[in-house]
Each structure stands twice: as C-alpha cells, then as structure tokens.
C-alpha positions, 0 to 999 in steps of 0.5 A: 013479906015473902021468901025470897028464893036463888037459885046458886048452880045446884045450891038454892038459898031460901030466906025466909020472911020471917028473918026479916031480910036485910041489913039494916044498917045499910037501910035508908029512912024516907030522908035518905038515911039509915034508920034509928041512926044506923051507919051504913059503914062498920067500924073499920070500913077501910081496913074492909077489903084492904090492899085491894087495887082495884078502887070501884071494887074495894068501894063497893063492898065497903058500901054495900056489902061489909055491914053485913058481911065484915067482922066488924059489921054494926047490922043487927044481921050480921049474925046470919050474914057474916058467917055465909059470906065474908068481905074481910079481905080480898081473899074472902071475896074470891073464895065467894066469887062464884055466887056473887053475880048469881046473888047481885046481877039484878038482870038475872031472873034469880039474881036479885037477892042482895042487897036486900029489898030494904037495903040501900041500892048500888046504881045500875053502873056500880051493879055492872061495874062490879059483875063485870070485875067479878067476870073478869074473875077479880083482878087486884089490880088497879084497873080492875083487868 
C-alpha cells in the first residue's frame, strides 16, 4: 500500500502506509458488513453532532465520519483520527470547514482522502450533498441554506 498524499491550502497531509489508513469500524466485509463485528456507529451516534438542523449533514457525519472522528468513536483509528479532526458538535465541525472539501471532494485531484480507501463509501449524492452544505459555509439550519 502507498502513502496517500493531500494537499490543504499550503499544508500537506501525508498518511503513511504503514499506519494502515482507514477506520475499520466503518470497513465492510465482501457481505456488506464491518469486519470482525465492527459497528460502523459509536456508541453514542445521536449525541454526534447534536442540535445540528440541518439532517443530511448531522447523518452523514454520523455515518461516515464520527467512528474515527468522535469521543466516543469504537475504530481502533480513532487515536490518530480523533485529535486531527472532531465532529463532537457542530462547532468541531465549522473550526474543520475548511479542510473538508479538500479532504472529501472526490472530483478534486487531491481530494480523495476520506473516508479511507478501506472505508465504507458516501454515494456521489450524499459526497455533493455535503460539500455542497460545507460551501454554503454549514448553515445549522433545517434546509441547510
């Protein structure tokens, strides 16, 4: 396995290889689900980003993000993940705005770095949906403008 290699504005985040890339509670088995009986949820995944309005936002950090990236993340990962990036509330998520369509807009040259290549993977329409919301500057409101 490679590094995998962003480049953030002038910052450049380099995983790698070796650190095994990826949250492998969010990991899916050939069947569809996690392996070795991971959940792809924490433990709390509705306290994640709680008070959010805006639903398709809150759901997909739920989803995709707060095993890794939440206090009460179960991803063996979270160690490294957690203290980079938080999801914990909705003011986590805007003090990280600004490297997440660089980290999540898969269209982007350098923007394929989450969720991990072993990671479950958001549809195109859940990826649009929230860089879209995330360009809007994350609006907490229930429409997400």
């Amino acid at each position: 396995m490679t590094p995998r290699v962003a480049i953030l504005g002038a910052a450049v985040l380099v995983v790698p290889a070796a650190m095994g890339v990826g949250c492998a509670a969010d990991q899916r088995a050939i069947d569809g689900t996690p392996p070795n009986g991971a959940s792809s949820k924490t433990a709390n995944a509705e306290e994640i980003m709680k008070g959010v309005r805006y639903v398709s936002g809150r759901q997909f950090v739920q989803k995709y993000c707060a095993g890794c990236h939440s206090r009460d993340g179960q991803d063996p990962k979270r160690g490294v993940a957690y203290p980079a990036f938080r999801v914990d509330t909705y003011d986590d998520w805007l003090s990280s705005r600004t490297i997440l369509s660089a980290v999540l807009d898969k269209w982007n040259p350098d923007g394929d770095v989450m969720p991990p290549p072993d990671a479950m993977e958001p549809s195109d329409e859940e990826r649009r949906t929230i860089l879209a919301w995330i360009g809007r500057n994350s609006p907490n409101r229930v429409d997400g403008n």
